[in-house]
C-alpha positions in Angstrom: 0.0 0.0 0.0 1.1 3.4 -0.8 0.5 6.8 0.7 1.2 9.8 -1.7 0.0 13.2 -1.7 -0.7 16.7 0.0 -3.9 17.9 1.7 -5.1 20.0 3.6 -7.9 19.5 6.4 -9.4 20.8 9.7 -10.2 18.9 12.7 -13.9 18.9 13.9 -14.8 20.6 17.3 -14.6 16.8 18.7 -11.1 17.1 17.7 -11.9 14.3 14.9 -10.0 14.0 11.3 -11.8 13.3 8.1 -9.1 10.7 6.7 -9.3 11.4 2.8 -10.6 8.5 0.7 -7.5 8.3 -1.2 -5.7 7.4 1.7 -8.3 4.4 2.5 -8.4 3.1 -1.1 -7.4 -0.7 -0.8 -7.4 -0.8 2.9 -8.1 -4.4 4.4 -10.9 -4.5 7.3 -10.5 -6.0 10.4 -12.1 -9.3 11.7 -14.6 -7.0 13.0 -15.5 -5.0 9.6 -13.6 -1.3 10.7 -10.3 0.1 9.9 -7.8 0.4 12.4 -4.7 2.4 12.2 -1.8 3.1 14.3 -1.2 6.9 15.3 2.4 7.7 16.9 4.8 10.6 17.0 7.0 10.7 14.3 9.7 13.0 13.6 10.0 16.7 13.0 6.9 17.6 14.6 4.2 15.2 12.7 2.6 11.9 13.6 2.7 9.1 11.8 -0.1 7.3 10.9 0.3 4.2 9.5 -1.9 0.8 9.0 -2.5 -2.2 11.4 0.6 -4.0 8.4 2.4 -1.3 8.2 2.9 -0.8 11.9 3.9 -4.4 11.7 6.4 -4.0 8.7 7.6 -0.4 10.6 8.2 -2.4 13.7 10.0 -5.4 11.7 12.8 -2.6 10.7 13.5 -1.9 14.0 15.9 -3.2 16.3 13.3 -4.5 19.2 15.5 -6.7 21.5 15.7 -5.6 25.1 19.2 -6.5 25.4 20.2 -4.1 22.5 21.3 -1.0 24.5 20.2 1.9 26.6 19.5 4.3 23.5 17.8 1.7 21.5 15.7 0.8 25.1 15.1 4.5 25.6 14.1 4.9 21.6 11.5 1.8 21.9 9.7 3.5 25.2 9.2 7.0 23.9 7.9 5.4 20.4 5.9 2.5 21.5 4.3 4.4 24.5 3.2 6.9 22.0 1.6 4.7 19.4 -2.1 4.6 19.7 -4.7 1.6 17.6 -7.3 4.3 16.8 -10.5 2.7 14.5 -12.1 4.9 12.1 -16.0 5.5 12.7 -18.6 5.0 10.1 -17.9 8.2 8.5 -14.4 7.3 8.4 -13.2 10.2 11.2 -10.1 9.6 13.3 -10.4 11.3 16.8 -6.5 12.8 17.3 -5.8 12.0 20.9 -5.1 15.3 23.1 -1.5 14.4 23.8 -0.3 13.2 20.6 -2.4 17.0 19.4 -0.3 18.8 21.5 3.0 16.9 20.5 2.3 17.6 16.9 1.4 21.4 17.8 -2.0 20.4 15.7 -4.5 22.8 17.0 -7.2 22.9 13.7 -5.8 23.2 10.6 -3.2 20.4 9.3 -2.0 18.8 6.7 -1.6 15.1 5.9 1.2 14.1 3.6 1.4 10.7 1.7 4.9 9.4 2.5 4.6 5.6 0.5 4.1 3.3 3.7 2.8 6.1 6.2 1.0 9.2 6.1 2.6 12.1 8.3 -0.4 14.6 10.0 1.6 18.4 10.3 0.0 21.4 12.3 -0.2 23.7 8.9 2.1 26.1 10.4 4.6 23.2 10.7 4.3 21.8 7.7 4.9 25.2 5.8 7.5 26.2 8.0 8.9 22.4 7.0 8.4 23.1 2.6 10.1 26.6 3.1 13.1 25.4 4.7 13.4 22.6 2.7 12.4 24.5 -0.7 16.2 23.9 -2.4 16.7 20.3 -1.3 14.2 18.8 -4.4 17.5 19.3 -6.3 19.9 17.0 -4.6 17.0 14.2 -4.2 19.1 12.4 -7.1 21.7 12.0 -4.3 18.9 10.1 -2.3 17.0 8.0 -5.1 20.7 6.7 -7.0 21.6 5.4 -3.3 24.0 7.6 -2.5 22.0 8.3 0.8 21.1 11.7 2.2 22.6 14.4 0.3 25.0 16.2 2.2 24.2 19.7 3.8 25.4 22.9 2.0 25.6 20.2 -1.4 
């Protein structure tokens, strides 16, 4: 399954998210007939939001042995204890859980961006704030997509 795209979006006064259709376009039901996703900080001020398998495969790429180290110990807490199973409602709304809100800095307006095997949710102001630093980096993507890895700053 793959995520693309830009879009804007509001949160209801329940704090609930309209998830976009396109995002829920060949997305397998549960046993019990709903779709669940998995909400959980993510990096650079967004939440990721990925499905029930792709939590799964996210988690399968991680190093998730207790015996691995403090850091990797300390990175496991702060991520898992974060990640929320949140099922969409018959209208296919996703309530945004206070906490995870206010880690995001998601107040009403935000953005979700497709990013292949999650979606990101930004506050707007963050996301915008995001695009305008990173407005001259599109260039040196070729760095990234030939497997040269992350382009390297000032490039």
């Amino acid at each position: 399954m793959m995520w693309l795209g830009e879009s804007t979006h509001s949160l209801d006064d329940k704090g609930r998210l309209s998830v976009p259709r396109r995002l829920l376009a060949n997305q397998q039901l549960g046993a019990d007939g709903k779709l669940a996703l998995v909400l959980t900080q993510g990096f650079e001020g967004c939440l990721f939001l990925f499905t029930e398998s792709g939590f799964a495969q996210a988690i399968s790429r991680l190093e998730t042995q207790a015996f691995a180290g403090a850091d990797k110990r300390a990175m496991q807490r702060v991520f898992f204890s974060k990640a929320q199973r949140i099922e969409l409602d018959e209208k296919n709304r996703l309530n945004l859980p206070d906490s995870l809100r206010a880690l995001a800095g998601i107040e009403r307006e935000l953005v979700i961006v497709g990013v292949v095997d999650r979606a990101e949710i930004w506050s707007k102001a963050r996301w915008e704030a995001f695009e305008k630093e990173h407005a001259d980096s599109f260039a040196r993507l070729d760095s990234v997509l030939l497997g040269g890895g992350a382009p390297a700053s000032g490039a």
